[in-house]
N, C-alpha and C positions, 0 to 999 in steps of 0.2 A: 782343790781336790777334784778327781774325774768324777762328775757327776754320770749316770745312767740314763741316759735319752731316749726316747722308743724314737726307730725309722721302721716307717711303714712304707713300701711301694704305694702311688699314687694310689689311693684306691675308688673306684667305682662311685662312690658317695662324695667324693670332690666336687665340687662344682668348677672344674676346670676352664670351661668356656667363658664365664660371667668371669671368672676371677681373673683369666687372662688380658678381659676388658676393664675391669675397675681396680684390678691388681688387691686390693680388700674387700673383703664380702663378709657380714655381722649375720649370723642366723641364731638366733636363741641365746646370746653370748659367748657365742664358738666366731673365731675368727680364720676364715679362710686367708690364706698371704702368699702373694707370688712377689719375690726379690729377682733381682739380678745382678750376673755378672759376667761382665763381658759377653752381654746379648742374651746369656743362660739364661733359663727359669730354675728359680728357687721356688719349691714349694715348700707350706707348711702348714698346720696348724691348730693355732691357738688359742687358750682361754685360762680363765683365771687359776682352774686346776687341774691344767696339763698341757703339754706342747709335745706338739710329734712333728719330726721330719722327714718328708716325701723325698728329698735331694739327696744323694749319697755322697756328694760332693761335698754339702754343707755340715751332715753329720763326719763325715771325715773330719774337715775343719776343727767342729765345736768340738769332738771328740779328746781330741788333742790337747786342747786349754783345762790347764787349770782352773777352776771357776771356783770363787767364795759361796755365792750361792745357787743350789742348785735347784731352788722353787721356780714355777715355767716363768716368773717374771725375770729372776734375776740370769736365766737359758736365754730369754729376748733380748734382755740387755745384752749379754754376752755374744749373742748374732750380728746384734746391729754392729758392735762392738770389731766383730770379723769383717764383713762384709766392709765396711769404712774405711779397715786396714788396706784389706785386698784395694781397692780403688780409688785410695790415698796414694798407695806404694806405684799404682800404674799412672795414676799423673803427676807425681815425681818424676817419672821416667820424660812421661811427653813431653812436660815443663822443657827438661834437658834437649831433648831431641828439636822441640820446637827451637830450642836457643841456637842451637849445631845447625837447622836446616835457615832461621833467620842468618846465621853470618857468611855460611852459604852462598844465600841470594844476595845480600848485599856486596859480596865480595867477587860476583858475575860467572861462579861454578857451578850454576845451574842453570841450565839448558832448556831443561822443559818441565812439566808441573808434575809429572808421575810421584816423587816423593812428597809432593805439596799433599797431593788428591789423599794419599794412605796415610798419613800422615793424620790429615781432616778428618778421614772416615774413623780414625782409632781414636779420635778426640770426640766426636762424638758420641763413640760409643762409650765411653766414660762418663762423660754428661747426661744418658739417656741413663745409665744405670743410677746417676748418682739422683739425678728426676725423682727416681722412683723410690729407691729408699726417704727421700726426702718428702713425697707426699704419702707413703705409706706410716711415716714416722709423725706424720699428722696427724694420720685418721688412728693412730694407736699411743696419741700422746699423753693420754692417761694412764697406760703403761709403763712407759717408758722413764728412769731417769731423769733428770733436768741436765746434768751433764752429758747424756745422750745425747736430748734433743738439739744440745747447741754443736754438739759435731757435727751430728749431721745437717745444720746448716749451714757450719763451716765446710763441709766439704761440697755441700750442692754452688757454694760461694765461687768457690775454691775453683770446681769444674767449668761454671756459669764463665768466669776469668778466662779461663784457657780455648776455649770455646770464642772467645773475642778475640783476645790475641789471632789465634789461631787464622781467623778469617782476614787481616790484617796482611797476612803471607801472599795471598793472591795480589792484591793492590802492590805489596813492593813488590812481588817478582813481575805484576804487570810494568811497573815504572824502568825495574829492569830493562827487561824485553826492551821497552821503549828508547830507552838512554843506547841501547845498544845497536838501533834503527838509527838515530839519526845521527851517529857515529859513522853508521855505515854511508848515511845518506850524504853526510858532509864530504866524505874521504871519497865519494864516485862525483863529487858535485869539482870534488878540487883534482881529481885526477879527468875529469875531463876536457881542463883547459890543455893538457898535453895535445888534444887536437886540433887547438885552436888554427897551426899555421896548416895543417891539414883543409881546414875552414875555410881559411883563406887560398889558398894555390885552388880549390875547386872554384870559389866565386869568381877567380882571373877567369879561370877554365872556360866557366860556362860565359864569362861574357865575351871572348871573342874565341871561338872551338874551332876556326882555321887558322888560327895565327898563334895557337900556343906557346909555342917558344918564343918568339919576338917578344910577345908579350910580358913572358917571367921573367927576362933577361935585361926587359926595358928598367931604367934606371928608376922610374917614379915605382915600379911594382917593389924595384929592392927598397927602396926608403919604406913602403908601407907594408911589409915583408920582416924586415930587421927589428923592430920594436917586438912583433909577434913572437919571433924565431929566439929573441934573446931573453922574453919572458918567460917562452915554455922552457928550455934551458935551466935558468933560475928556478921555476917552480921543480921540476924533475929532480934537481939537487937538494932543493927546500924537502921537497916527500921523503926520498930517499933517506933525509935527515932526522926525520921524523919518524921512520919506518911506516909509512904507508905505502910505499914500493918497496 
């Protein structure tokens, strides 16, 4: 059934500042509560005989749901309830994306790390919300269901995971990068012997620079000449074969 929720805009009486730091705050029995999602603040709150919500987003949400019970415990359960959903359903997604941008890198069509970085930051911030439901769902686990509490430490699990993996991305795409340097490093190491007989007519050169021609023409320079000449040759063909030329 749609149960009747009071939302009240923040009001004046919130201890907004403390609760933005301890994210719960107990006064008298009243509990102050900031959620998140997707960086948002959720505010609310709660006690044994009543729950209001500050977030119009959140009563949007609960709005919506069917709820069996609609005392402010069985409204809490029913939050934690949404918010898990929401942030189950967005690391389903990274999970995938993370999979897409891992075969990616391994498969050398990434170039450079801008999808890795947003990628990070959106995992993150799924981890930092799932943080918080998960120490809030501490400090109010007397409240809470017993099937509650264990979602949401399957889903603080769940993020803690992706959050590893996650980090994992920079190391292969650094290995990447790297496999792809000494690829490069090999192919200018084997394309430089193409100079080699270049190498050689200079050293004739400079050892006698008035008699140049005599000298290349002389028969011992062609015997020590022809080995060079018929190597670069071979290797030119060899690259070519290979498409390195």
């Amino acid at each position: 059934m749609k149960c009747k929720i009071p939302f009240v805009e923040l009001p004046n009486s919130f201890p907004k500042p403390d609760v933005d730091v301890y994210r719960v705050l107990e006064e008298d029995g009243k509990y102050y509560i900031r959620l998140e999602l997707d960086g948002r603040p959720i505010y609310l709150t709660f006690s044994a005989n009543e729950i209001v919500l500050h977030s119009k987003e959140l009563y949007e949400m609960v709005s919506r749901e069917e709820i069996d019970d609609c005392s402010p415990l069985g409204i809490l359960d029913e939050i934690f309830y949404i918010i898990l959903y929401q942030l189950g359903t967005k690391r389903t997604q990274l999970f995938l994306e993370f999979d897409n941008l891992f075969d990616l890198i391994t498969s050398g069509k990434i170039k450079d790390s801008k999808r890795i970085i947003l990628l990070r930051k959106r995992i993150l911030a799924n981890y930092s919300d799932s943080t918080v439901i998960y120490y809030v769902s501490r400090r109010l686990s007397k409240f809470l269901s017993a099937e509650s509490i264990e979602d949401v430490k399957f889903n603080y699990e769940r993020a803690e995971l992706l959050v590893t993996r996650s980090g994992d991305l920079y190391n292969i795409y650094l290995t990447e990068i790297q496999n792809d340097l000494n690829e490069i490093i090999k192919k200018l190491t084997s394309i430089s012997f193409i100079f080699m007989p270049i190498t050689a007519i200079a050293s004739i050169y400079a050892v006698d620079y008035t008699n140049v021609y005599n000298t290349l023409i002389n028969w011992q320079s062609l015997i020590f000449l022809s080995p060079v000449l018929i190597l670069t040759v071979l290797l030119v063909i060899y690259l070519r074969r290979i498409k390195w030329l």
